[in-house]
N, C-alpha and C positions, 0 to 999 in steps of 0.2 A: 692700444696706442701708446708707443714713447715715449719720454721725453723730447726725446731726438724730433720725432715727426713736427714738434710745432716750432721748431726753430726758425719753421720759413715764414710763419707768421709776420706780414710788417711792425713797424715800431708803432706802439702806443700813440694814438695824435695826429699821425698821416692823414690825407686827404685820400676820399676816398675814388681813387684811379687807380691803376692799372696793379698793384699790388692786391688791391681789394677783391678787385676781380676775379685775379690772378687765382688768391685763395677763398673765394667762393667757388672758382670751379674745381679745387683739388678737395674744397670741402665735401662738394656735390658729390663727388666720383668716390671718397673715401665712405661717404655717407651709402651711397647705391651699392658700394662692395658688402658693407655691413648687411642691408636687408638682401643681398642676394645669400650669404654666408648665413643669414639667419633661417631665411627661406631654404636654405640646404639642409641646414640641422633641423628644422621644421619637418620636412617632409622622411626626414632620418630616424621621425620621433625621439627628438631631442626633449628633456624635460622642459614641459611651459614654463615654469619661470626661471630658468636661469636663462631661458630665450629672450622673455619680457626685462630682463637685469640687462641681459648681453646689449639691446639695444638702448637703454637708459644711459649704460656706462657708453657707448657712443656718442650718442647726441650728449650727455658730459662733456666730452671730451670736446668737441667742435665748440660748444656752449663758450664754456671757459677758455677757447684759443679770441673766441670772435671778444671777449669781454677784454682780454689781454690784450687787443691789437686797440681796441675803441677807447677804454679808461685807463687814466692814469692808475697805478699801484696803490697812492696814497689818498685815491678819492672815494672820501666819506659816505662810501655806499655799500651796501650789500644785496647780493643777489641771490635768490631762492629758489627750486623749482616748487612749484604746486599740484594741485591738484594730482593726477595719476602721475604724472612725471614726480610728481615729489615723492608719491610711493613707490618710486622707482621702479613700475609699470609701464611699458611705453609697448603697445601693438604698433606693427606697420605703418600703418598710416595715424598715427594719433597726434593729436595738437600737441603743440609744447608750450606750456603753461607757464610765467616766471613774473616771479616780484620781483622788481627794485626797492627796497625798503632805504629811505633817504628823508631829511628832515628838510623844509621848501628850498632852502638856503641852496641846499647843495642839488638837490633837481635841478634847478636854474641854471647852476653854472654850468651842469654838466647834462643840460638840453640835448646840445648838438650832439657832442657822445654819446647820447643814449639812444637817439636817433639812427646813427649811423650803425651803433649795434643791432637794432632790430632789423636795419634793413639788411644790413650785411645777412644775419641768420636765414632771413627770407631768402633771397640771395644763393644761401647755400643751401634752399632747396626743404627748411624749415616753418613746416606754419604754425606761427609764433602766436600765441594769444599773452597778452603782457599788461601788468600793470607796475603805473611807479607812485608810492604811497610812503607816506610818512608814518610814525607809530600811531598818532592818532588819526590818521585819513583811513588805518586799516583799520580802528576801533569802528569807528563811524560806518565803514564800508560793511562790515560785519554786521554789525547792528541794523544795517538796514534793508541785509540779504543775507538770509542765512546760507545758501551755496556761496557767498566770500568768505564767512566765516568756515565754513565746510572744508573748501578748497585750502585756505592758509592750515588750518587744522592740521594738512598733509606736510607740511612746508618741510624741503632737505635744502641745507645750503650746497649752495655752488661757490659762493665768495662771499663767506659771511663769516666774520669771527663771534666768540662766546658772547662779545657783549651784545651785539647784533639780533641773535639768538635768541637770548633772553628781553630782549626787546619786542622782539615780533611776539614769543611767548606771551608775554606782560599784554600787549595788545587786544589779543584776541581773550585773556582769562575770562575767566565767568563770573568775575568779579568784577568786569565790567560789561559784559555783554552776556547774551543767552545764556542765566544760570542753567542748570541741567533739564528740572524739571519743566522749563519753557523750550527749552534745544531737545526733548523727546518729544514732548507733544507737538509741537512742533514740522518735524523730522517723519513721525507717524501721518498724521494729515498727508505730508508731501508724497510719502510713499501710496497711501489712501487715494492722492490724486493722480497720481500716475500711474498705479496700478489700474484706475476708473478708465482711463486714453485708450488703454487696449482691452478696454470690455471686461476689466477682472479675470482675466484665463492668459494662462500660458498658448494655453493648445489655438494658436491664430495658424493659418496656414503659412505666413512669412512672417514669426514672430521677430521682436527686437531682442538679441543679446542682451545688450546692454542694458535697458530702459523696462524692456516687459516685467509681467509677472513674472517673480523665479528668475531673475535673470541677475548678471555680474551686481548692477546696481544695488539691488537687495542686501547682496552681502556686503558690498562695503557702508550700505546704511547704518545697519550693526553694527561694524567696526568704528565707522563715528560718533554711533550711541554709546558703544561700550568705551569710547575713553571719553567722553563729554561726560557721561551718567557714574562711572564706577572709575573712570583715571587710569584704566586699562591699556592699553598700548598695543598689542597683541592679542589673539585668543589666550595665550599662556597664562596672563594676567588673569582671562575669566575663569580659569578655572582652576587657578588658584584660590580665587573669591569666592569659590564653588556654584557661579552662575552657568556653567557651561562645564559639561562633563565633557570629561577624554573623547568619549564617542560620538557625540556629537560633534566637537571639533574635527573628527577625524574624516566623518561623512561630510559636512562642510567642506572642508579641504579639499575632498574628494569630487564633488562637485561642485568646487569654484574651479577648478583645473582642468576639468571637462568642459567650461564655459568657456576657460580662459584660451581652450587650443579650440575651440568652434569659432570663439572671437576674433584670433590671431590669421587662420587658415581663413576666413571670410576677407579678413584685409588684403591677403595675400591675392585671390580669386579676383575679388572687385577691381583693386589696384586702384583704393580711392575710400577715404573716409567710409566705411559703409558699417553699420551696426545691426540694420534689418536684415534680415535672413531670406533674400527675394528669392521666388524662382528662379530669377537669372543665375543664380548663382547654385541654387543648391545642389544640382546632380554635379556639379564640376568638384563643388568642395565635397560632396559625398566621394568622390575616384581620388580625390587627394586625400582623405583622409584614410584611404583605403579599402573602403565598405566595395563590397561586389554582389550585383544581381544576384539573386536566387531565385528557382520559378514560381517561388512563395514571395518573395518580400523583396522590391528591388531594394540597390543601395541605396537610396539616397529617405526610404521608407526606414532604413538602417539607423542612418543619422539622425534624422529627424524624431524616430522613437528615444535615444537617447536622450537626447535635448528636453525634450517634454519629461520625462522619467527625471534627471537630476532637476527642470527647475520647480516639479512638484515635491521632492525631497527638500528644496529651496526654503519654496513658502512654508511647508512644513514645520521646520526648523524656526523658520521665520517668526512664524505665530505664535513659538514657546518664549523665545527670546523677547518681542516686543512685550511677554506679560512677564518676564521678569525684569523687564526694566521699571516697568510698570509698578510691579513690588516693593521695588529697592527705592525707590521714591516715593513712594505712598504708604509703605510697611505693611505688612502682613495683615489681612482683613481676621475680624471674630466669625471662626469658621459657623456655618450653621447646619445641624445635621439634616440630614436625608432620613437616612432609616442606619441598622447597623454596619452598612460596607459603606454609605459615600455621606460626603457633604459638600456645599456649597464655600466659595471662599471668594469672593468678592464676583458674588454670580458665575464662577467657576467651578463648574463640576468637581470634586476631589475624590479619593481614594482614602478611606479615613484613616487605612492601616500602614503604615511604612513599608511596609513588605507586599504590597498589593501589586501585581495578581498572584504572585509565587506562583508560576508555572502553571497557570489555573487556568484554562482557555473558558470554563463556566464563568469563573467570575468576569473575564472579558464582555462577555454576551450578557451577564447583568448589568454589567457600566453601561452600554446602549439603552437595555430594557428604562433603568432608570432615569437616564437623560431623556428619552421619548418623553416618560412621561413627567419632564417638569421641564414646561414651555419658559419658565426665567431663567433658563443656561443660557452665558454667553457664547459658552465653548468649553473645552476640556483645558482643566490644569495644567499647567506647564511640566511641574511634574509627573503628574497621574501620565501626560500625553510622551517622558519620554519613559515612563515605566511600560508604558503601551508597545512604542516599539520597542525596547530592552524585549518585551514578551512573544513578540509576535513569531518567533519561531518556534514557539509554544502550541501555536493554535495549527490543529491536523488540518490538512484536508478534510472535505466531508466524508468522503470514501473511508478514510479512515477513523473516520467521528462514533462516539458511540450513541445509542438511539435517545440518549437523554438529551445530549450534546445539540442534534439535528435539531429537539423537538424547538430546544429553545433558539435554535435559527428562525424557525417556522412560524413562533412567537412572535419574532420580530416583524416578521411580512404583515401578520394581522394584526400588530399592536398600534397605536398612534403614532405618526407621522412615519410612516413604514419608508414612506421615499427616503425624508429627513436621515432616517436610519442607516440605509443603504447607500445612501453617500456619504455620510460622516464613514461608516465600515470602508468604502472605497479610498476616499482621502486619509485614511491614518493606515493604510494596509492590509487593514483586516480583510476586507473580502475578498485580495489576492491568495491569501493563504487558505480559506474557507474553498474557494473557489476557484485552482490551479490555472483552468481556462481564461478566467478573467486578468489573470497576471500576463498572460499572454498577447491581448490585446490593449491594454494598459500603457498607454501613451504611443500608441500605433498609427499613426496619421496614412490617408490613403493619397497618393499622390496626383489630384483632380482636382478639381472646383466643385463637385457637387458634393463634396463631404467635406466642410469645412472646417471641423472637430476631429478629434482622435478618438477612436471606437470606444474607446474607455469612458471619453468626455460625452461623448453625442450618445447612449445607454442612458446616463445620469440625466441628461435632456429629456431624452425621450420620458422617463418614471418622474422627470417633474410635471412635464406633462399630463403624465395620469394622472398626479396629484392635485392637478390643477381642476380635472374633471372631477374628482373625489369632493374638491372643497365646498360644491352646491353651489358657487357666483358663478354666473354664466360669461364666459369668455366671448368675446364681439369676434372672436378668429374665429371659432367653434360654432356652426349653426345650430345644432340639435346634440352637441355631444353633453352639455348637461340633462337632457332630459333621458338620453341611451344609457349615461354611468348608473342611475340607479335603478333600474332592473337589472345591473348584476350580481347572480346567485352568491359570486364570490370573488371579488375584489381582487384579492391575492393571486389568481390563475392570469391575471393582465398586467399586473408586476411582474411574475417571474417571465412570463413571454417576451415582457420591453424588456427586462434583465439578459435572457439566451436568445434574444431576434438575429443578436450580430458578435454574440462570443466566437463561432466561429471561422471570422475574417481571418485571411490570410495562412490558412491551411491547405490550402489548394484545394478544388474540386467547387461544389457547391456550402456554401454557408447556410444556406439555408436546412439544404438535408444533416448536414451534418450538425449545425445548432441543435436538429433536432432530434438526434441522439443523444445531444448531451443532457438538454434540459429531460427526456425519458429520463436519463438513468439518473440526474437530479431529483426530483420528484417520485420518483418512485425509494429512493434513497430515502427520503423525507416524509416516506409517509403518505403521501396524498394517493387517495383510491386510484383504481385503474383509468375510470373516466374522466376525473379532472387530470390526470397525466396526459392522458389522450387528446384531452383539449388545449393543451398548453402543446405539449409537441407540433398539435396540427397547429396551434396559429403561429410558432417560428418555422415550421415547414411553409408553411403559405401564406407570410407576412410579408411578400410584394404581388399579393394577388390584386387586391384591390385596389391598389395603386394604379396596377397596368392594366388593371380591364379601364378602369376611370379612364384614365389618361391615353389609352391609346388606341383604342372600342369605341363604336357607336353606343352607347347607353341608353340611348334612345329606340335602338333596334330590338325587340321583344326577345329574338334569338339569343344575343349577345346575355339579355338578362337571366332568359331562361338556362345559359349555359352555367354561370355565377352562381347561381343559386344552387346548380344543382351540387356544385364544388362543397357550398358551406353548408348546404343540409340542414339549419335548423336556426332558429331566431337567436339561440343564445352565440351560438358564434359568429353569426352575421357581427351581432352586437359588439363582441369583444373585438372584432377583425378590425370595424371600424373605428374604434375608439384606439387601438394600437395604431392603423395607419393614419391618420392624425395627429396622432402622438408622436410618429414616427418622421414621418415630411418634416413636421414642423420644428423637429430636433434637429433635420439632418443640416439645415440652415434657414438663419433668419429671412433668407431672401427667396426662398423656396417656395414657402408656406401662403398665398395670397388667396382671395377672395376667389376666384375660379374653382382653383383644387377645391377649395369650402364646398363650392354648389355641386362638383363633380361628383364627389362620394357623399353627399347628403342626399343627394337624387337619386346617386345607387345604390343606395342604403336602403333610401324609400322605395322606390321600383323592386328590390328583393324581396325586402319584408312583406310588400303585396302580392307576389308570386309565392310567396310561401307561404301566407294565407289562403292563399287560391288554389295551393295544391300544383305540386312540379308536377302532374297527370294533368292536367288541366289547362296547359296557354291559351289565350287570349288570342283566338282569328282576328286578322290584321283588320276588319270592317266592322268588327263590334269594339276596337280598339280606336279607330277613326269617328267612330258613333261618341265614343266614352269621350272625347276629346274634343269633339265639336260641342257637345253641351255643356263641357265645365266652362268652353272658351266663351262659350253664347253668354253665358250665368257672369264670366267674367266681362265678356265687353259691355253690360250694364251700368258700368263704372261709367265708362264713357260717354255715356247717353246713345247709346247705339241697341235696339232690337227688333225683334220680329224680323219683317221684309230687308229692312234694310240689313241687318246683320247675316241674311241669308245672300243678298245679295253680294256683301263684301266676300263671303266665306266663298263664293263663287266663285270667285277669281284668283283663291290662292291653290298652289297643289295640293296634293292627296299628302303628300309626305309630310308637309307641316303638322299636319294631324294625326302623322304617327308619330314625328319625332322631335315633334316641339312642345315646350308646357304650357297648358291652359292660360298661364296670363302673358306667356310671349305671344301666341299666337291674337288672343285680343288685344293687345295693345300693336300687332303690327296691321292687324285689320282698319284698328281705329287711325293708323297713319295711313293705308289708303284712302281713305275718305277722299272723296272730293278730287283724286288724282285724276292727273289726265290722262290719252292714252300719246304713247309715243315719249312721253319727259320722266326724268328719276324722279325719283323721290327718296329723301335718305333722312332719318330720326337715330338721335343716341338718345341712351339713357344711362343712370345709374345702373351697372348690375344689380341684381336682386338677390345679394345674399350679405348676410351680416358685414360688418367693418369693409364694404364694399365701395361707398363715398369716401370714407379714408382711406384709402388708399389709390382713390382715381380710376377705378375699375367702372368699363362703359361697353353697353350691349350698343351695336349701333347694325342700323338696317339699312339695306337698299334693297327699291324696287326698282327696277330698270329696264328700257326694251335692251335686251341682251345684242352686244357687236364686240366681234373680237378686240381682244388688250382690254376688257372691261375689271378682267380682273386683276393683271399687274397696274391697271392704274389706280385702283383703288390700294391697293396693297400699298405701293407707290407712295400717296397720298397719305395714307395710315403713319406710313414708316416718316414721311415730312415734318408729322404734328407729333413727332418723338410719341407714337404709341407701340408697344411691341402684343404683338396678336396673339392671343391665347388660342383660341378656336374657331375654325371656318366652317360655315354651313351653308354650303350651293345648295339652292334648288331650281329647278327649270320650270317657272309657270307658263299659264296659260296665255295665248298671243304674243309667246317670243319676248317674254320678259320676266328678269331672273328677278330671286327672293333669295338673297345672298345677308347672312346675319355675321356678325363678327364681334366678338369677345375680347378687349381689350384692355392692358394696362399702362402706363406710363412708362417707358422703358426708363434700363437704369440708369439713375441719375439727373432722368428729363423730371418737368415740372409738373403736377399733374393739368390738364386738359380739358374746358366747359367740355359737355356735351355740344353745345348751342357753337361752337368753335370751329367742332368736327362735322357737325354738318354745314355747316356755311364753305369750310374746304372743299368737304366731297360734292355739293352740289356744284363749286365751280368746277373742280376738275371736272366731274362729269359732261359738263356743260360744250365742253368743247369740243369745237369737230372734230380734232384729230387726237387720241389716247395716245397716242404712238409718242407724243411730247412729253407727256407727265412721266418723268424718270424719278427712282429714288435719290436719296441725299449721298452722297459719296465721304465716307466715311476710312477712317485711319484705325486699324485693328489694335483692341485695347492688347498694353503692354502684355499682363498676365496669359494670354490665352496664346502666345508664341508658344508658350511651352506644354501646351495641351491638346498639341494636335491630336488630330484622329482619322484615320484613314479614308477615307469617302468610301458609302457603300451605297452603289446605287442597285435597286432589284424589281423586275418588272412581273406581273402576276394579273391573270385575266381576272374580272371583275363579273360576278353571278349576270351583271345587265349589258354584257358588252363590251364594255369599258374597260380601259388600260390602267391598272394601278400603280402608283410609281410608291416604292417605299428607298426615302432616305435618310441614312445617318452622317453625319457630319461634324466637322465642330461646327459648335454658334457661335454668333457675333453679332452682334448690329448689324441689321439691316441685311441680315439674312433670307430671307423669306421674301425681302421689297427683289434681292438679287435674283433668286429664283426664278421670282416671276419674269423677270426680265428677258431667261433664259428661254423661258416656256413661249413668251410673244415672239422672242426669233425664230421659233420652230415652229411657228404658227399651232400654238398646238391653245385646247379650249379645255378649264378647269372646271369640273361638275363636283367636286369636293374636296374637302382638305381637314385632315388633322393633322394638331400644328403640338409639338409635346418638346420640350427642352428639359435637360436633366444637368446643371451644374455649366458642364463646358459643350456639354453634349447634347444636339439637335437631333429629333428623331420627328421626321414627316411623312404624312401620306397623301397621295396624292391622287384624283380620278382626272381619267385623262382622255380624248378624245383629240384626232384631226380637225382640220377647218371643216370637214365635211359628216361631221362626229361618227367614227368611224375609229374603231381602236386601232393603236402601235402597231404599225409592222413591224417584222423585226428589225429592218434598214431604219426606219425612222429612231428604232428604239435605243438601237447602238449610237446615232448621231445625238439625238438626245444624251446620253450616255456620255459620249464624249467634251460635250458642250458643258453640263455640269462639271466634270473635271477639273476640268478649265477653271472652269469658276471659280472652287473653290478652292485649286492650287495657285489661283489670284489672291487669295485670301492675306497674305504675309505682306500685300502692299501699305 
């Protein structure tokens, strides 16, 4: 901008009409030209910050016309930018930030001008964040918030001469506010509690820029520790004071500049204040920023691996720096030794020798060995940790390791806190370079709701996991996985399996098979005999077996079990399968893992381990099965005060099937709620599920007996989905005199409150109660924002059923109130439900369904195609 351009500015003092206006709209329009012209050279890949300058020196420019038209020349004020604006930083859409620095005298008189300035900027199209403070109102202000002290810290004048300057200086010194060592610790906490808001991890699936872990914020943390703590001004200053090496600043640099054009190009997409990293936005800013599909890794799987990758080089860097500041204000601790290579320095792991590792990749793998074993490290030395990475292109591959090299990897697996181990080696590098593959998946995010981690991060999950079964406290998530960890033969073979279950995502083909070459030729590499290789390979070759027989198999059905067993062939691998898939769920997200899955594969765990006791020669005829089953339930409804006659009598009335595929004390306790029933009227009982941390979390078996009429079961579903419960699991059965024994497995859906039992039956007996089903509809529901972008194709597939029966299998996305819709469907086609598994993965719905006409009579094919079309329907509704 010119000179010349602000000539048309009005005169100083004007009332603000038609002149005002006048240049509020040419501000507008000059303003709009600049972020279009910035947004050109942005997409030109212009350098980010002579972008974030290019715009600074704009809003300058407008700044100082709007001051020149409002205040007199000679009025005893001065004006400042702050905060990022004062770092002469300004993204797209960023606040502008400014002091008026003025003593009360002169605020007063010059109210109304300061007024009409800020409104004017608004005006032209600026959101102005503004304070007007005296020398001491900013002591005071400072002192009472360190973000005022933070922000004025930043201060560039716009219209402020030397004395002015040194005024606001004088202000804020730490001579009279926040000396240093109170503005670190301080500054630390803030970062501590911010870092806490998004769960400590970069890797969220719509992380914040700005605000997350590893994010911009981080580093300008630093920058205001390092001139509050050392008087610094720049990185140049640190490392001149030798707090901050060349390379480090340079990788710094290097990923603030990748933040800082992820930041900018998000502005630009949003077209609105936006710092989170939404869905909405990212496949749009992935094509702007250039990234393109591959049939390995879309784009925006592209961008998002970057992002996680610089803001763990971020924290990294982070955590050397906050202990040097740490130093430099507390002084050097009396180191204390270890043995001849390390010592302790104010509970900091060191390197006792200056030259440590000299290109040693053995001494590397001793630094682990000896931090395992001395549980009072804080962490690793600031400098030990950048003599680490200085080294790390030192350390081979294993491929290329020599057998001394491996052995002492292998070491580490079986030494104390082996997990501990293997993520400090992840988090400082090391185990990218040990292990090629793993640098591969290393900040690789999958682009779904059911993995809500970066492969890298969700591995580290999973081996806490097993740490957590190693530790002997029994976990309330876990029903029986402390008692399965120790009998096993060898520890180590269930780590490396969580370690290659998912190294190999995103290579196309199968991950699973191909994992399971690598971990072969890992382990054999290593040393470990032919048979424990063999059992590590087979359980990443078949580490979603148990998962999907659980979850999407009758378990209950002897076939189904007899099939499973025959897979795992023997008790020690049942063992370790199970104790991986558990591991495994409950890494892949927090909201995954719930009391169901618990009972699903602790009952197929148990149901195998008995077939395999019994000999896979051997199954169990489905009548000495219903034998086994009526007694444990007789022994069990005792509890009740229920035997003999009478308990023969209830047992009478329920089907055959209950007593193949229900458990001993479901089955007596649904006995014990017929009691006394009448014939013709429901009857409907919840309870607690019966498995660990199952009350906590609001998880409830609830039962009806009912004479069976059509819409019986979309009104129940109905009703279910009313009282905010989302259905884990459906178990129709057809009793005797035309009345069903229908069980359902429920939890609180997300977000709902959890739900008495005594709530949900007082619901279902009224709905039931009514003459007409056809009234009770589900809640009509508005699809959550996230799941716009995770559509999934509808697949509907129809398959004859061994009794008859029409099986309907569908995938979907999920949503609320999914399943209540369904049913919905299934009552307009008049069609009758004889069973249901109900199974959700992330975003993704997968159900099955038995199906019969009003006249139970399987699908024709005309019905099946209308049906067909009708779901469609449905869920191409789903976007309402």
């Amino acid at each position: 901008m010119t000179d010349g351009a602000a000539a048309n500015v009005p005169a100083a003092g004007s009332p603000p009409t038609a002149p005002d206006t006048a240049w509020a709209s040419d501000a507008r329009a000059r303003l709009a030209q600049a972020d279009a012209d910035g947004a050109a050279r942005f997409d030109r890949n212009d350098d980010i910050d002579a972008l974030l300058r290019a715009r600074a020196v704009a809003v300058d420019t407008l700044v100082r016309e709007a001051w020149a038209h409002c205040l007199p020349a000679d009025a005893p004020l001065a004006l400042f930018a702050v905060g990022g604006y004062g770092r002469g930083e300004l993204y797209p859409q960023s606040d502008i930030d400014l002091l008026v620095l003025a003593e009360p005298d002169a605020q007063a008189a010059h109210a109304d001008a300061l007024a009409q300035f800020f409104a004017l900027l608004w005006d032209a199209g600026l959101p102005v964040g503004h304070a007007v403070r005296s020398s001491a109102e900013c002591t005071a202000a400072a002192a009472a918030d360190i973000t005022v002290l933070t922000a004025l810290s930043e201060a560039r004048p716009l219209r402020a001469d030397a004395s002015a300057q040194r005024a606001l200086a004088d202000a804020i010194d730490a001579r009279h506010t926040w000396p240093p060592h109170d503005y670190f610790v301080a500054k630390r906490e803030e970062q501590r509690t911010r870092h806490a808001r998004f769960g400590d991890t970069a890797d969220n699936l719509e992380p914040n820029l700005k605000e997350g872990p590893g994010g911009l914020r981080d580093i300008q943390t630093l920058r205001w520790m390092a001139l509050r703590v050392l008087g610094a001004r720049d990185p140049q200053g640190m490392i001149a004071l030798g707090q901050l090496g060349a390379d480090e600043y340079a990788t710094l640099e290097r990923e603030r500049r990748a933040l800082a054009r992820l930041r900018f190009g998000l502005h630009l997409v949003a077209q609105r204040r936006e710092e989170r990293l939404r869905f909405d936005h990212q496949k749009t800013l992935a094509a702007r920023l250039g990234h393109v599909d591959t049939a390995d890794n879309l784009a925006v799987e592209q961008m998002m691996q970057g992002f996680y990758r610089s803001a763990a080089v971020v924290l990294r860097i982070n955590d050397r720096l906050l202990q040097r500041f740490e130093e430099q204000l507390e002084g050097e601790a009396v180191a204390e030794p270890i043995d001849a290579a390390f010592e302790l320095r104010r509970g900091y792991l060191a390197a006792r020798d200056a030259d440590w590792p000299a290109l040693d990749a053995a001494s590397i793998f001793d630094l682990f060995a000896t931090w395992s074993a001395q549980p009072r490290v804080r962490g690793l030395h600031s400098r030990t940790a950048r003599a680490l990475a200085e080294a790390l292109p030192a350390i081979p591959a294993y491929t290329a390791a020599t057998p001394a090299l491996r052995a002492k990897f292998v070491a580490l697996l079986r030494g104390p806190q082996a997990v501990d181990t293997v993520a400090r080696m992840a988090r400082l590098g090391v185990l990218a370079r040990w292990l090629p593959a793993f640098a591969q998946v290393s900040g690789r995010m999958q682009f779904d709701l059911f993995h809500v981690f970066t492969v890298d991060q969700h591995t580290l999950a999973v081996l806490r996991n097993i740490a957590g079964f190693a530790s002997g406290t029994p976990d309330e998530r876990f029903a029986i996985a402390h008692e399965v960890y120790p009998r096993l033969r060898k520890p180590e073979l269930l780590l490396l399996a969580g370690l290659f279950h998912d190294i190999a995502k995103g290579r196309g083909g199968d991950h699973s098979e191909l994992g399971a070459v690598d971990a072969r030729e890992f382990c054999s590499a290593h040393g470990l005999s032919d048979a424990d290789t063999d059992i590590v390979a087979w359980l990443v070759r078949k580490h979603l077996l148990m998962s999907v027989t659980a979850q999407k198999q009758d378990i209950s059905d002897q076939d189904v079990i007899h099939r499973f067993a025959r897979e795992v062939a023997d008790r020690e691998r049942l063992d370790l399968l199970y104790l991986l898939t558990c591991a495994d769920i409950a890494g892949t997200s927090p909201k995954l893992w719930n009391a169901w899955k618990d009972r699903l594969l602790a009952d197929l765990h148990t149901a195998t381990r008995l077939a395999l006791r019994r000999g896979l020669e051997n199954p169990v005829a489905a009548a000495d099965r219903i034998a086994e089953a009526r007694a444990a339930a007789e022994e069990a409804l005792r509890g009740f005060g229920v035997e003999g006659d009478e308990a023969n009598a209830l047992f009478a009335t329920m089907p055959d099937e209950t007593f193949l595929r229900g458990r001993p004390d479901q089955i007596a306790w649904q006995a014990a709620v017929l009691r006394g029933a009448r014939a013709g009227t429901a009857r409907v009982s919840a309870r607690t599920l019966n498995a660990q941390g199952a009350a906590r979390i609001g998880a409830l078996e609830v039962f009806v007996h009912s004479p069976d009429r059509d819409g019986l079961f979309a009104a129940i579903i109905a009703t279910l989905d009313r009282a905010g419960l989302a259905i884990q699991q459906a178990r129709l059965f057809d009793g005797p005199d035309g009345h069903v024994f229908d069980t359902f497995e429920v939890l609180p859906a997300e977000g709902q409150r959890t739900v008495a039992a005594e709530d949900v039956e007082r619901r279902l007996s009224t709905a039931l109660a009514a003459p007409d089903l056809d009234t009770i509809k589900p809640a009509r529901r508005n699809q959550p924002r996230h799941l716009r972008h995770f559509r999934i194709a509808p697949q509907v597939e129809f398959a004859d059923a061994a009794d008859g029966r029409t099986l309907l299998s569908l995938v979907c996305t999920d949503r609320p109130g999914l399943l209540a819709d369904v049913t919905q469907v299934f009552r307009a086609q008049r069609l009758r439900v004889h069973d249901a598994r109900i199974a959700t993965f992330g975003a993704r719905a997968e159900d099955v369904f038995k199906l019969t006409d009003e006249r139970d009579h399987a699908l024709d094919p005309a019905h099946r195609e209308s049906l067909r079309a009708a779901l469609i329907a449905c869920f191409e509704g789903d976007s309402r």
